[in-house]
C-alpha positions in Angstrom: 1.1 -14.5 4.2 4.2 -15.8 2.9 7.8 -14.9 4.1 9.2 -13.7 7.4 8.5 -10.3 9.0 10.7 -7.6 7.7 11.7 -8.9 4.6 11.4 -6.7 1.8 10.1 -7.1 -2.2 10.1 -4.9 -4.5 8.2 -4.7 -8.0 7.3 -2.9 -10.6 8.3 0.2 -8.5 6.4 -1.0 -5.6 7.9 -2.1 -2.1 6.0 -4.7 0.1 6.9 -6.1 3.3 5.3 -8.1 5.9 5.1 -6.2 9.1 3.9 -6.5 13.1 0.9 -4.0 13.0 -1.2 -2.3 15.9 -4.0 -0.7 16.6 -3.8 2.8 18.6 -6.5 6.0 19.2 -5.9 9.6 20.2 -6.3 8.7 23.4 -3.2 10.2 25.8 -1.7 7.3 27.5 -0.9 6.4 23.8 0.5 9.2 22.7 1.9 10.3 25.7 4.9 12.2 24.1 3.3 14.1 21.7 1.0 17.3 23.2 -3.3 17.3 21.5 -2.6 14.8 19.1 0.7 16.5 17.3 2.8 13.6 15.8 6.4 13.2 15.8 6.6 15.0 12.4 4.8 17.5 13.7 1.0 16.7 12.0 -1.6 17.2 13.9 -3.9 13.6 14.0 -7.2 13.7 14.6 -10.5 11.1 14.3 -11.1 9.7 10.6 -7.4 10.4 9.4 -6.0 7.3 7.9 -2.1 7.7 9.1 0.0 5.3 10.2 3.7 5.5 12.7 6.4 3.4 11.6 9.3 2.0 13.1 12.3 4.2 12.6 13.9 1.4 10.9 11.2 1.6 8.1 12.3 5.4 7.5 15.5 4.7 5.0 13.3 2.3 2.9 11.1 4.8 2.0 8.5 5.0 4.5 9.1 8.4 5.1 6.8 11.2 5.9 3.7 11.8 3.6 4.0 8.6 1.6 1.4 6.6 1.2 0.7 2.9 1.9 -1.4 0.7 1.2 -2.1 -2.2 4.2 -4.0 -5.5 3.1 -6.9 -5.9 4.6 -7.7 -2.7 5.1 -9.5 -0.1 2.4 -8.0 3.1 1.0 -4.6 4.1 1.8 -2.5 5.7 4.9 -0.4 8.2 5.3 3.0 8.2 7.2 2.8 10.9 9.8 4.5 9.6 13.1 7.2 7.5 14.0 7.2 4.7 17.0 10.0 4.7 19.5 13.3 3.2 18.5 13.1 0.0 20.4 10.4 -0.9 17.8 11.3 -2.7 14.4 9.9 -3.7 11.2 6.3 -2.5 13.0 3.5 -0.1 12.3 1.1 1.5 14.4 -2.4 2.2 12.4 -4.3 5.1 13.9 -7.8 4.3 14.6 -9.2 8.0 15.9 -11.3 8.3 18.9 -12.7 4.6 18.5 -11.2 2.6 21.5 -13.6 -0.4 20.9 -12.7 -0.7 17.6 -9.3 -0.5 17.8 -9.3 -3.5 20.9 -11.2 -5.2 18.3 -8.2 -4.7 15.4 -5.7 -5.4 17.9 -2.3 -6.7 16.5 -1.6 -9.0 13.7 1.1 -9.2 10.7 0.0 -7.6 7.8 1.4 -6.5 4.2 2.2 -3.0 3.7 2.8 -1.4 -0.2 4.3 1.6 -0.9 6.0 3.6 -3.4 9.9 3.0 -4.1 11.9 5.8 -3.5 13.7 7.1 -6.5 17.2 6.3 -7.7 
């Protein structure tokens, strides 16, 4: 991975930018502000979504509700439907269900996240 977290490319009407990622379940003490599982956005997650939160300083660059990303490493692609407390930056949070275990096993790690660029 090349570059310093939080810098941004853009090509060919693509964004990329490496990011802190974590793993985090449905489970309550981690999504202790949001009531069975509703996002801040107001989707309701549940086990075998692929969604992601982002930092709120993500939002103006396009990572907005709905919009797909694409994270390397990882198949298919996510969709934004929450958003991480404001004392978070250039950081995602990638929703792993129900599946505790496997989301220990993810943990955190810099990645490289893809998405659209809004248009002009």
């Amino acid at each position: 991975m090349k570059g310093p977290v939080g810098e941004l490319n853009e090509k060919n009407g693509r964004r990329s930018m490496i990011v802190n990622a974590s793993a985090y379940t449905l489970r309550p003490q981690e999504t202790k502000d949001y009531a069975e599982g509703v996002a801040a956005w107001g989707d309701k997650l549940e086990p075998g979504m692929k969604a992601i939160a982002v930092s709120r300083d993500l939002i103006p660059l396009g990572l907005v509700h709905n919009v797909k990303v694409s994270i390397r490493g990882l198949s298919g692609s996510y969709r934004v439907l929450d958003k991480m407390n404001k004392r978070w930056e250039h950081k995602i949070d990638i929703l792993f269900g129900d599946d505790v275990a496997l989301a220990r096993e993810w943990g955190k790690r810099r990645v490289v996240i893809t998405w659209p660029a809004p248009k002009k």
